[in-house]
C-alpha positions as a Markdown table, in Angstrom:
| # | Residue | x | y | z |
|---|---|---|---|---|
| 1 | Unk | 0.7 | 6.4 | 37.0 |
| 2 | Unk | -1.7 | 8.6 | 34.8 |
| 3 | Unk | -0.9 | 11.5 | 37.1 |
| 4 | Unk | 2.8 | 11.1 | 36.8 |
| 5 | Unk | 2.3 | 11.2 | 33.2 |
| 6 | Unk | -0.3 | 13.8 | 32.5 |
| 7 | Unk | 2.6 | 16.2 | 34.6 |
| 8 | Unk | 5.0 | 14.8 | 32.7 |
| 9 | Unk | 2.8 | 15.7 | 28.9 |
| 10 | Unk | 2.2 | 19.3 | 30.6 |
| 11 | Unk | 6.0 | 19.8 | 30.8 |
| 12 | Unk | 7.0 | 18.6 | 27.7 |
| 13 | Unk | 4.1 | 20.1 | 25.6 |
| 14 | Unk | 5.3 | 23.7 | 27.3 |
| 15 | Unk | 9.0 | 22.9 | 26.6 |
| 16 | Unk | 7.7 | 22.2 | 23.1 |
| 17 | Unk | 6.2 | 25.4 | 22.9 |
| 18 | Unk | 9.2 | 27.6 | 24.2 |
| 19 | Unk | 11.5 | 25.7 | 21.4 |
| 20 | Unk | 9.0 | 25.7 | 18.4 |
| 21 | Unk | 9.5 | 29.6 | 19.0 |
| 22 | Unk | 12.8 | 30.2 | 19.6 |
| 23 | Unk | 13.1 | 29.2 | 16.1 |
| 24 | Unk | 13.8 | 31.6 | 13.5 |
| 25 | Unk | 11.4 | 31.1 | 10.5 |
| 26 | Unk | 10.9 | 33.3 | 7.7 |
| 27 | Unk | 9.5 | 36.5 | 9.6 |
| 28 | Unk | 12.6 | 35.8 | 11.8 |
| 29 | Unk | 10.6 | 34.6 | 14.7 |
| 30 | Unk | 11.8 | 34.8 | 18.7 |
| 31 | Unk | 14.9 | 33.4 | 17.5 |
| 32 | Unk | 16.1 | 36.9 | 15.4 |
| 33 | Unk | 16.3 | 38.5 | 18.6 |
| 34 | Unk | 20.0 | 37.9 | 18.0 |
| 35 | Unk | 19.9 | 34.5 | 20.5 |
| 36 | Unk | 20.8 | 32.1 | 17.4 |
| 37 | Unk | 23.0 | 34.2 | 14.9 |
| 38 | Unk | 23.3 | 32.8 | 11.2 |
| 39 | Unk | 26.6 | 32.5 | 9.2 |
| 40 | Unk | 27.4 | 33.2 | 5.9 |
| 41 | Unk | 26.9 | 29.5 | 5.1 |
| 42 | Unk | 23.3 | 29.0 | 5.9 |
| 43 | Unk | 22.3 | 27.8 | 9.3 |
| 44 | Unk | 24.4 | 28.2 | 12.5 |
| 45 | Unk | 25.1 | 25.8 | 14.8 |
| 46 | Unk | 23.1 | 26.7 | 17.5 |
| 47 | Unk | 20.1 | 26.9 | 15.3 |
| 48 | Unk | 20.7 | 23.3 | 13.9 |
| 49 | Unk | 20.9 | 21.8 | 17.5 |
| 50 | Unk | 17.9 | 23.8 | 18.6 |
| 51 | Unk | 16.3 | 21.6 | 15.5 |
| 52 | Unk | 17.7 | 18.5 | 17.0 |
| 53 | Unk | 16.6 | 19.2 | 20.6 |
| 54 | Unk | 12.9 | 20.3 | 19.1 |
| 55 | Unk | 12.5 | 16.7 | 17.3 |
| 56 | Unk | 14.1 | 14.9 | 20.4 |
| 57 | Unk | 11.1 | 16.8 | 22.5 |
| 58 | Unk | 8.4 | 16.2 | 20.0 |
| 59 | Unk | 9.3 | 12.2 | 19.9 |
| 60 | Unk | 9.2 | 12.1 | 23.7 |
| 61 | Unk | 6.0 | 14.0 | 23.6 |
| 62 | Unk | 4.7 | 11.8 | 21.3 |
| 63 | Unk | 5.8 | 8.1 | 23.3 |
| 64 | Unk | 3.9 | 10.2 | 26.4 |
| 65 | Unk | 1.0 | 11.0 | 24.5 |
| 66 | Unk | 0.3 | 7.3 | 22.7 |
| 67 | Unk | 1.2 | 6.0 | 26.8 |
| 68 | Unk | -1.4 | 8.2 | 28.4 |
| 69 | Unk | -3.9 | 7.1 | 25.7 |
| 70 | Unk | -3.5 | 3.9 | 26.1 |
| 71 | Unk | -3.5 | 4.2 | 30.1 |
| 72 | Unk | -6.8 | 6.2 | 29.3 |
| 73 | Unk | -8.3 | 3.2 | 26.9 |
């Protein structure tokens, strides 16, 4: 079960990664390389559900980590 887990963290954490860069920040970040354009009115769509599917990630890698420390205990 720990194994299965620990896998599991190593995905998520790298998926975490990937998404926390596609953002676009101030410096304009991976995401200006013209994968999440921006409208006139402020954030685009794409850029809001990248946001959504970043915090959906980071709670799941969250529930793993508080499981494997608790397996670990």
């Amino acid at each position: 079960m720990i194994g299965v887990l620990a896998g599991i963290h190593i995905l998520v954490s790298l998926g975490l990664i990937v998404l926390v860069l596609l953002h676009s920040g101030s410096a304009g970040g991976l995401g200006g390389l013209g994968f999440t354009p921006t409208s006139q009115g402020g954030t685009h769509i794409v850029e809001r559900n990248l946001t959504r599917l970043t915090i959906i990630v980071a709670i799941v890698w969250f529930v793993d980590t508080v499981a494997l420390f608790r397996l670990l205990k």
